[in-house]
C-alpha positions as a printed Julia matrix, in Angstrom:
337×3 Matrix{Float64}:
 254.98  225.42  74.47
 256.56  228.83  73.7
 254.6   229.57  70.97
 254.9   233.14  68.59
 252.02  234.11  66.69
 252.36  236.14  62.97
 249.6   238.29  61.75
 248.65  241.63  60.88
 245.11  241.7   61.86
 244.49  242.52  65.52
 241.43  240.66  65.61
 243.09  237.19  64.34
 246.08  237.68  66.97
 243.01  238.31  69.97
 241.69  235.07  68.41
 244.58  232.93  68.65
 246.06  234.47  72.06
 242.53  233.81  73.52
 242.68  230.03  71.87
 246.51  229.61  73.29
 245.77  230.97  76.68
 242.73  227.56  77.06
 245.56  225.51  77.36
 247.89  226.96  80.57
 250.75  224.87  79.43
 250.68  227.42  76.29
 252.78  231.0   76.36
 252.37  233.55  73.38
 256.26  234.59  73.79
 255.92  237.46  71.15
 253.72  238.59  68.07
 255.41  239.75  64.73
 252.71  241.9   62.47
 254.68  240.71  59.18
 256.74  238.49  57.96
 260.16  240.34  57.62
 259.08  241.18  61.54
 258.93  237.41  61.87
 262.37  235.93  60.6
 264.09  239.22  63.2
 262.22  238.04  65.62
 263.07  234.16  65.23
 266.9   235.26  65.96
 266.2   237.02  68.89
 263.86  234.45  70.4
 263.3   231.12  68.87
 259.88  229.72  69.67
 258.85  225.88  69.66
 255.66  227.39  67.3
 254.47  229.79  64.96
 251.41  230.43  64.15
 251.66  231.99  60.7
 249.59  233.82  58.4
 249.77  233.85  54.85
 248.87  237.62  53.47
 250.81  240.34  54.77
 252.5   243.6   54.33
 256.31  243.77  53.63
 256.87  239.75  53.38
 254.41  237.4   53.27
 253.29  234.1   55.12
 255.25  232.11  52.52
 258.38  234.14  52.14
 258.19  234.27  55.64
 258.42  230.34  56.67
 260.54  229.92  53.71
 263.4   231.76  54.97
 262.65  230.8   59.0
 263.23  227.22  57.97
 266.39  228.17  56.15
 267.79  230.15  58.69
 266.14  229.57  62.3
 263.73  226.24  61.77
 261.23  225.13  63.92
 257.88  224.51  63.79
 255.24  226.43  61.68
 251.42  225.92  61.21
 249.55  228.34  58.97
 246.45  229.64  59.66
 244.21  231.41  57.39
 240.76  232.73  57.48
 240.1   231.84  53.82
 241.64  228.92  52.73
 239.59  228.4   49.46
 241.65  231.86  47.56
 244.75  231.01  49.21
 245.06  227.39  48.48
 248.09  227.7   46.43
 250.18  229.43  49.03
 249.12  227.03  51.44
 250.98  224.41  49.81
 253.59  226.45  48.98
 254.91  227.52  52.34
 253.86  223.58  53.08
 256.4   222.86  50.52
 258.88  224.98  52.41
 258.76  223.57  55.55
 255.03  224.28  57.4
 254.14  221.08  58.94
 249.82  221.53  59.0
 247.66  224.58  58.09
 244.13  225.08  60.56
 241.14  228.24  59.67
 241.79  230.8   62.59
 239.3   230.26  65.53
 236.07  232.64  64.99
 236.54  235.37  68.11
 233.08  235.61  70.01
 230.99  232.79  68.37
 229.62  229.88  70.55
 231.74  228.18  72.79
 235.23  229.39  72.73
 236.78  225.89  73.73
 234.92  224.53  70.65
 235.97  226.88  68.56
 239.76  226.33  69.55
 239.8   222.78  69.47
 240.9   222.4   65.79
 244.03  224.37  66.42
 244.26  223.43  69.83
 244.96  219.6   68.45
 247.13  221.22  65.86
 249.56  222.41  68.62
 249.21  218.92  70.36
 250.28  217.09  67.96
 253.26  219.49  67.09
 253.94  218.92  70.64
 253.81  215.46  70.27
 256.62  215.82  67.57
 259.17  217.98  68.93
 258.96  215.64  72.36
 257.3   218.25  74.65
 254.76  215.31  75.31
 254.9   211.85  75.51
 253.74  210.19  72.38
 250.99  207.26  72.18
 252.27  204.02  72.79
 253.61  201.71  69.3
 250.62  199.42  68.76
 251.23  195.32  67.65
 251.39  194.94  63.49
 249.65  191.86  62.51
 250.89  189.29  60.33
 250.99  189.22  56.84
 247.4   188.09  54.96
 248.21  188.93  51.1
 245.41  188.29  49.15
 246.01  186.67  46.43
 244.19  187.72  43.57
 246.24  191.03  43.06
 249.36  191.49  40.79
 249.1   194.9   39.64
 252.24  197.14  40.78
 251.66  200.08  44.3
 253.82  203.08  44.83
 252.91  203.86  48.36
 254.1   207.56  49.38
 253.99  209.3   52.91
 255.36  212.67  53.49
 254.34  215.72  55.89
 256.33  219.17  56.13
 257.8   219.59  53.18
 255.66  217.23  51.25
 253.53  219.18  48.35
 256.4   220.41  46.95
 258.51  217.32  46.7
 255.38  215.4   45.92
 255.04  217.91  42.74
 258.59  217.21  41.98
 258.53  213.63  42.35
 254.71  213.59  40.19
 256.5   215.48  38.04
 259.24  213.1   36.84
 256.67  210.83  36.08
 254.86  209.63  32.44
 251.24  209.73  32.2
 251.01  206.09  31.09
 252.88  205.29  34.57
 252.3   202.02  34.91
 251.3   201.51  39.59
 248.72  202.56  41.17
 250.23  205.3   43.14
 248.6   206.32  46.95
 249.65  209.9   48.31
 249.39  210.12  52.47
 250.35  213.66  53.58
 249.65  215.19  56.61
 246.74  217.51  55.76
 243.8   218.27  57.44
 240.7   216.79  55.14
 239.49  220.34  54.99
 242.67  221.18  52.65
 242.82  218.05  50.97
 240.75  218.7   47.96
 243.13  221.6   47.1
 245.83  219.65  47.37
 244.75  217.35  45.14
 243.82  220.4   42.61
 246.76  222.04  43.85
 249.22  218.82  42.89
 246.99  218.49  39.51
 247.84  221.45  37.84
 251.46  221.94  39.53
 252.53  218.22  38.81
 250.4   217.91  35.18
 249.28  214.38  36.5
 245.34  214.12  37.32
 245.47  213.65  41.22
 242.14  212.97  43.02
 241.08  211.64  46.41
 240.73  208.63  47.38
 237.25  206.93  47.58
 235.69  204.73  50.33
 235.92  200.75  48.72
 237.59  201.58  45.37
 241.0   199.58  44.64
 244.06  201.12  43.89
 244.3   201.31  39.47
 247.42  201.78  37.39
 247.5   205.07  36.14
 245.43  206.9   39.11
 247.28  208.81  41.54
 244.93  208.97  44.43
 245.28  211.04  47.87
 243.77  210.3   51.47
 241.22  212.67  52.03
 239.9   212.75  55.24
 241.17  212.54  58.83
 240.54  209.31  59.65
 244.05  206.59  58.14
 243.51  204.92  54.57
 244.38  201.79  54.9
 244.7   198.88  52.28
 242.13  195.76  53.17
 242.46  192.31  52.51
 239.92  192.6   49.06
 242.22  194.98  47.51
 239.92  197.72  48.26
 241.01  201.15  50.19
 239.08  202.3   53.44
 239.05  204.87  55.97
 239.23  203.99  59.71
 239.23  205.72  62.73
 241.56  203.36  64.39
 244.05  203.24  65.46
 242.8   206.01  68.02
 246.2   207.12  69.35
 247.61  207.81  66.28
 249.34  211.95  66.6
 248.79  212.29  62.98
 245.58  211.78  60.87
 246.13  210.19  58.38
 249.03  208.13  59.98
 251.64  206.89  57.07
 252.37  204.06  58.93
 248.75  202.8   59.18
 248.77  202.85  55.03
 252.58  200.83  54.79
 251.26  198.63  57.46
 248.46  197.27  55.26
 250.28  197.18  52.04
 252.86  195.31  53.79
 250.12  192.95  55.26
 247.78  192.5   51.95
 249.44  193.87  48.9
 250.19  190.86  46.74
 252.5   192.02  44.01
 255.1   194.73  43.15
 255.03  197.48  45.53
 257.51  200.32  46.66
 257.14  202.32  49.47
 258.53  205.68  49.42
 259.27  208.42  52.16
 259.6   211.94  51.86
 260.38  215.33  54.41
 258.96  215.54  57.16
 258.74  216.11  61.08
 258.63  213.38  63.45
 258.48  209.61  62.97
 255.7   208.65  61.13
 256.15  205.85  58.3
 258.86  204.31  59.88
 257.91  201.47  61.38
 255.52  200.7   58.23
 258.32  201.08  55.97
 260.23  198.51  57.66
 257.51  196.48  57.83
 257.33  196.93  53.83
 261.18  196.28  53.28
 261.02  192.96  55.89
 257.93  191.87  53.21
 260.29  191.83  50.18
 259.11  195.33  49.25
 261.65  197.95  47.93
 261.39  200.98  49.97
 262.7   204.6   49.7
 263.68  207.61  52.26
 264.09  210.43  50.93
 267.58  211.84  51.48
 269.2   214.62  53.92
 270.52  216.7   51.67
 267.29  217.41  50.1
 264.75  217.17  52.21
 263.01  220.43  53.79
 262.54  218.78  56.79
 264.81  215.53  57.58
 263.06  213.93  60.59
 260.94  211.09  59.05
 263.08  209.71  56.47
 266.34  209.83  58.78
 263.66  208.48  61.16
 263.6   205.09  58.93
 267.31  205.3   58.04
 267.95  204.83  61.69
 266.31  201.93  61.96
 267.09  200.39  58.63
 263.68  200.53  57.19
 264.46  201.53  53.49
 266.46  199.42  50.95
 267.6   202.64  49.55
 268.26  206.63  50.45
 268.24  208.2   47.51
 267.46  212.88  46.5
 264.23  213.59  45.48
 264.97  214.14  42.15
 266.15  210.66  41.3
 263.49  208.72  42.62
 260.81  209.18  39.84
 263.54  207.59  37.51
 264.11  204.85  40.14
 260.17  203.92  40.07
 260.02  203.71  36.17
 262.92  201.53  36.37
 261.76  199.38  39.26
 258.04  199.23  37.16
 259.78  198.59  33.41
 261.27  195.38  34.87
């Protein structure tokens, strides 16, 4: 991958050029010591990466990906070497576009490989999604096994680049008293997820949290997957993390989470999909929508990033396409019924 790197601190660019330069396949095509430096840069030479950091001199991290995505997109992961004080932009220049965010790899400490290997599977995966390498295999969805004990009403949401911000709109639009269990599956890494949830708590005004190991989905929680293995919905009602599937690119997979709602959810559901890169939720979506669910894709027109919602248009996986802003009203509608 031709991949550019953003930062002011000559000891963070040595750091990443040294964790780029493990993997041969892997070219640092130019360095940009600010932002402003960054969006010139992006005109002159498009890379299939950026690594991108957040505080900087002249334009920052966040300005920075914001107007890259508007005027040159591709693919951005921030990378930060304090992600605890700079939660809040992390999920802001996520909202703009930034598909995943990774700590920069510590220069000189232990094994460099080891130290690498968290943003070394970063840049796999984003390889993985622009088609530089060939993506795992689909795997076989099992039948349907609906327990039946369970009536209570599921809004099922996946979304990646893009995703904290329309997640805060969409949270937004909602009452407190909502009446469905709502389950949140972004692409994060676990180590960000607790901020997110704080993060979509005070930005959305709705008390999100993450989800815990054997607790059921309850009306009126708004729960997030919090770790990197998939959430997935079991036949008690209950939620659970898994490592499998094994081949997944993207931990927590959306589709693993539609796939079991679709298989053991008995009662009203709706699966929703917002921006982001790549394919993921698809395939569960459709899978929801061929159960009798009502499924949403988040439109073109307002998505940051329209890969996985035009993703399940293309295959015919949601019963409706609808902007971001009008799907909060669509869910109270579908739950006042």
């Amino acid at each position: 991958m031709k991949i550019a790197i953003v930062n002011d601190m000559p000891m963070a660019v040595e750091a990443l050029r040294r964790a780029v330069a493990l993997e041969p396949e892997h070219q640092v095509v130019w360095v940009a010591s600010n932002g402003a430096e960054a969006v010139q840069r992006c005109t002159e030479l498009q890379p299939d990466l950026i690594l991108m950091d957040l505080i900087m001199p002249v334009m920052d991290g966040v300005e920075a990906t914001r107007r890259i995505m508007a005027e040159t997109p591709c693919a951005i992961v921030i990378v930060t070497v304090d992600r605890k004080q700079n939660v809040h932009r992390v999920f802001e220049a996520m909202g703009h576009g930034a598909l995943d965010v990774v700590d920069t790899p510590a220069l000189g400490a232990g094994d460099p490989r080891e130290a690498a290997a968290p943003l070394l599977r970063k840049i796999l995966n984003i390889s993985w999604l622009i088609g530089q390498q060939r993506a795992p295999a689909a795997r076989p969805v099992a039948a349907s096994v609906r327990a039946a004990s369970q009536h209570r009403g599921l809004v099922a949401i996946g979304s990646s680049a893009g995703g904290p911000a329309a997640l805060e709109v969409l949270l937004k639009g909602l009452p407190a008293a909502f009446p469905a269990a709502i389950v949140l599956v972004q692409h994060v890494d676990q180590v960000f997820a607790a901020g997110m949830a704080e993060w979509l708590s005070s930005a959305a005004g709705l008390p999100v949290r993450l989800a815990r190991e054997g607790e059921p989905p309850q009306p009126g929680q708004v729960l997030l997957a919090g770790t990197n293995h998939h959430i997935r919905l079991l036949q008690n009602g209950q939620l659970a993390y898994t490592a499998e599937p094994v081949n997944e690119i993207y931990r927590p997979s959306i589709d693993v989470f539609f796939e079991s709602v679709a298989r053991y959810w008995n009662g009203d559901a709706v699966g929703v999909l917002l921006t982001g890169m790549g394919r993921d939720g698809a395939q569960g979506l459709k899978l929801m929508r061929q159960q009798g669910f009502l499924t949403i894709a988040q439109d073109q027109a307002s998505s940051a990033v329209y890969g996985m919602p035009k993703a399940a248009a293309a295959i015919d996986a949601a019963v409706e396409i609808r902007p971001l802003e009008r799907i909060a009203g669509r869910l109270m509608e579908f739950f006042a019924k």
